[in-house]
C-alpha positions, 0 to 999 in steps of 0.5 A, a space after each residue: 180284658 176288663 179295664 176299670 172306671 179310672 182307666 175308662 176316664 184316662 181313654 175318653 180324655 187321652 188314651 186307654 192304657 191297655 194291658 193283656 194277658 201276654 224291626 230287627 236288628 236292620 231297619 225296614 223302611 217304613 212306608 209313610 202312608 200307613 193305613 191304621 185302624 179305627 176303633 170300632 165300638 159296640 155298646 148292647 150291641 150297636 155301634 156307637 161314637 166316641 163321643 157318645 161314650 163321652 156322654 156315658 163317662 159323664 154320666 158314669 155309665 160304663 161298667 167295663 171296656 172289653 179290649 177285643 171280642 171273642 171269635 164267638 161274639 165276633 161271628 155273631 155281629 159278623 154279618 153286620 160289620 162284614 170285612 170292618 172286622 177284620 180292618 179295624 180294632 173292636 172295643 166292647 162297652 158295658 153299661 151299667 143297668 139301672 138298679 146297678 147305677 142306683 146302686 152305685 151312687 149309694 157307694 160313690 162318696 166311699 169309692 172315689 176317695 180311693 179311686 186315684 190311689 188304688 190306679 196308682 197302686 195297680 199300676 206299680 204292681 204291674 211294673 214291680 213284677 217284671 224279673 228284670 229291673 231298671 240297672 240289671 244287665 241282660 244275660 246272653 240270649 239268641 233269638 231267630 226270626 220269622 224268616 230263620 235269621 239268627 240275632 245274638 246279644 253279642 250283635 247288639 253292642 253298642 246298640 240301643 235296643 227296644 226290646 218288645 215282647 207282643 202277640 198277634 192276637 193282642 189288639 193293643 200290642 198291634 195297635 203299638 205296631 202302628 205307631 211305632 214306625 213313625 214314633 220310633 224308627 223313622 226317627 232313629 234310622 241310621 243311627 245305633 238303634 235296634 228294634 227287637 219285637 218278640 212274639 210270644 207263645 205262637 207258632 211261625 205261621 200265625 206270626 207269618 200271617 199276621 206280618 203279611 198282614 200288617 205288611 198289606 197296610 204298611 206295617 214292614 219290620 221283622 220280627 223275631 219268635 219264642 213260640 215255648 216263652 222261654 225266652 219271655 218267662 226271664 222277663 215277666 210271667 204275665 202282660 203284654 205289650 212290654 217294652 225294655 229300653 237297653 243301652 249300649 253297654 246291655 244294661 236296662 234302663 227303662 221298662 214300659 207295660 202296656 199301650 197308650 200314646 203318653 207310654 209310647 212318647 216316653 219311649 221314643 224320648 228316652 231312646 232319643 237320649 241315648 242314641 244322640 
């Protein structure tokens, strides 16, 4: 995914807000000692440091941020990285060439008059075009999970629920996954709160794999499965992470699109409202 310049600037100075094309009714303990990856970023190739892209947005180098490589990329710098690859999260950065920077300067005056706005515009477009609204009431649903457990709605009365629909392939989806033990289930632990993650569009295996995965770094909650998206396609057509906040009487009172730290603060905040 491409991300553009306003959101590069939002990365540098707190967090990318990422968007891609895309535990349990019982709470896991959570090991405390989580092993989170680190952001590996690849600039023309080379690895380089966070603040050497800090030098790069100063200087408004970078044309786009890639949030992940391809398998084919991945392969190609494989034998540089080794195992790093597979442990860590990968950014690809695109700088801008001299002529395009050149360029770019003659158009920065016209551009940066709408820059702040236009973000802002993206941005409610995104959320707008979620199905459920802020104050509809969930339709009965029943879900399955990795392990063939059966979770109806009916089970979540008088439950607040974060439903969240993610995938194993989305790089920020997991990268939520490795902040949200710590931000929003250890402090909502024996209180009525559920956490409901849905994979989406993926066969049990893939999503088998990826929870061992995760369980191996201390990552441990269920999750459940809608391999067709029938059961996301109620929600949204498109754009994941997607977070929904349900309260205790079913009724959606808080939907989140992406991932960065500010969005998932909000979450725990306003689940602490309702379960307290």
């Amino acid at each position: 995914m491409i991300l553009n310049n306003y959101i590069v600037q939002k990365y540098i100075s707190v967090s990318v807000l990422f968007l891609c094309f895309a535990s349990s009714f019982n709470a896991y303990a959570q090991d405390k000692k989580e092993v989170k990856p680190k952001m590996i970023f690849i600039v023309n190739g080379q690895e380089v440091t966070e603040e050497y892209l800090t030098v790069l947005q100063k200087e408004n180098k970078i044309k786009a941020m890639h949030n992940g490589v391809s398998k084919k990329e991945k392969k190609a710098i494989a034998k540089r990285f080794k195992e790093r690859l597979d442990n860590n999260f990968v950014m690809k950065i695109e700088v801008f060439s001299d002529e395009e920077m050149l360029a770019n300067k003659k158009k920065q005056p016209t551009k940066s008059k709408s820059k702040s706005k236009e973000a802002k515009v993206v941005n409610k477009e995104a959320v707008a075009v979620s199905k459920i609204k802020v104050g509809d009431t969930i339709t009965a649903f029943t879900l399955e999970d990795i392990n063939g457990n059966v979770l109806k709605s009916t089970d979540l009365k008088g439950k607040v629920v974060l439903l969240n629909f993610w995938a194993t392939w989305c790089v920020p989806c997991l990268r939520e996954f490795y902040e949200i033990p710590e931000v929003v289930l250890e402090p909502n632990t024996d209180k009525n709160f559920v956490f409901v993650p849905v994979s989406v569009g993926e066969k049990r295996s893939t999503v088998l794999k990826k929870m061992d995965e995760l369980r191996g770094r201390g990552i441990d909650f269920n999750v459940y499965l809608d391999p067709k998206n029938e059961f996301y396609s109620g929600y949204k057509k498109q754009g994941i992470p997607l977070n929904y906040i349900i309260d205790k009487n079913g009724v959606v009172v808080y939907i989140s699109m992406g991932y960065n730290e500010k969005n998932l603060n909000k979450l725990a905040a306003r689940i602490k409202q309702l379960v307290d």
